[in-house]
N, C-alpha and C positions, 0 to 999 in steps of 0.2 A: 555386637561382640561384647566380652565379657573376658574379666580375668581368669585364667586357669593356673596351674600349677602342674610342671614338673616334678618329679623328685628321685630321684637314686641315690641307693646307698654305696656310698665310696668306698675303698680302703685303699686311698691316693697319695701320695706326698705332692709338692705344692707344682710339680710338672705335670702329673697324671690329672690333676686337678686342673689346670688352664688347658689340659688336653681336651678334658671331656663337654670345656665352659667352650671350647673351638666348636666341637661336633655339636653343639645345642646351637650357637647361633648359625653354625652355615646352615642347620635344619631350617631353621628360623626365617635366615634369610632369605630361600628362594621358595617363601611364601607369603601371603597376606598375613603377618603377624610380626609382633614388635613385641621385645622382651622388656618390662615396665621395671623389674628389679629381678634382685637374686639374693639367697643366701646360704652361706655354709652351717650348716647349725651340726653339735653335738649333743643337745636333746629333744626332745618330743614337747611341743606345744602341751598343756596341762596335764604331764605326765610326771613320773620318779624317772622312766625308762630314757638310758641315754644310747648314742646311738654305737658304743661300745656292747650293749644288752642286746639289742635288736643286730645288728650287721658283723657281730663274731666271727660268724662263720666265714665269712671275706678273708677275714686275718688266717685263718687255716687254710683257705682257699690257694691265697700266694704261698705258704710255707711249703703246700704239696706241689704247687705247679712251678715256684723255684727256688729248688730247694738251695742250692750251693749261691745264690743271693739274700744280703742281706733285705732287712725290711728301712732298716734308717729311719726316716722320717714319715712313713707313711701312717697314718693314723684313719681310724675311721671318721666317717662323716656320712653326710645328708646334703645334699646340694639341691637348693628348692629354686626352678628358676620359674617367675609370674611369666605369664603369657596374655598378652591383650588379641583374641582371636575365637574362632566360633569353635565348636566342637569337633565338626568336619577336620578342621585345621590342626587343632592339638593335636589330636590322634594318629595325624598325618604325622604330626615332627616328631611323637614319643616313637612310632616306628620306625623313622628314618633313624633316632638316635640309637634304640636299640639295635636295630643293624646293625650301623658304624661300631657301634662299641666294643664289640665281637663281632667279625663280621666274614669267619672264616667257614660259616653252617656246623653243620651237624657233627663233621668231623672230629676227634680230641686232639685239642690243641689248647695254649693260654694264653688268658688274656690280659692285654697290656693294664688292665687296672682294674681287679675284680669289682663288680658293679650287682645289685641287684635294683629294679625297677618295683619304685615302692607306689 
């Protein structure tokens, strides 16, 4: 086994945030893998590009999906969570969380903390 890495791009304020840090360890937890660390980062490892550049479009994403709510505190971000597990395994939990995260199909509807998986 070996570390992997998560990653999604947020545009959470600090609830949507502990929501999505929920959905990644129950993935987590009802498999053979243990989360070694995490981090919220707002730029890109040996880049200029912050993650305001790259995940904009998140920020438009809630404005259309609601509109007659504020944004507050929500701010973009990157949430990097290590994973100590095989590849079989990872793949398994980036699906389980992508589900959870949206998890209403195909249908148009919104979601509780626009996300893309980076």
């Amino acid at each position: 086994m070996r570390t992997r890495e998560l990653k999604f791009g947020l545009y959470a304020d600090e609830q949507g945030l502990a929501w999505v840090k929920k959905l990644v360890e129950d993935a987590v937890g009802s498999r053979s893998a243990r989360i070694s660390g995490e981090t919220v980062a707002h730029t890109f490892p040996r880049s200029e590009l912050s993650t305001d550049d790259v995940y904009d479009f998140l920020a438009e994403q809630w404005a259309v999906e609601h509109p007659a709510q504020s944004s507050d505190a929500r701010e973009l971000i990157e949430l990097r969570v290590h994973l100590v597990c095989s590849l079989r395994t990872w793949r398994a939990i980036r699906k389980t969380v992508i589900k959870t995260l949206c998890s209403e199909g195909m249908v148009p509807h919104t979601c509780r903390v626009p996300w893309m998986a980076a």
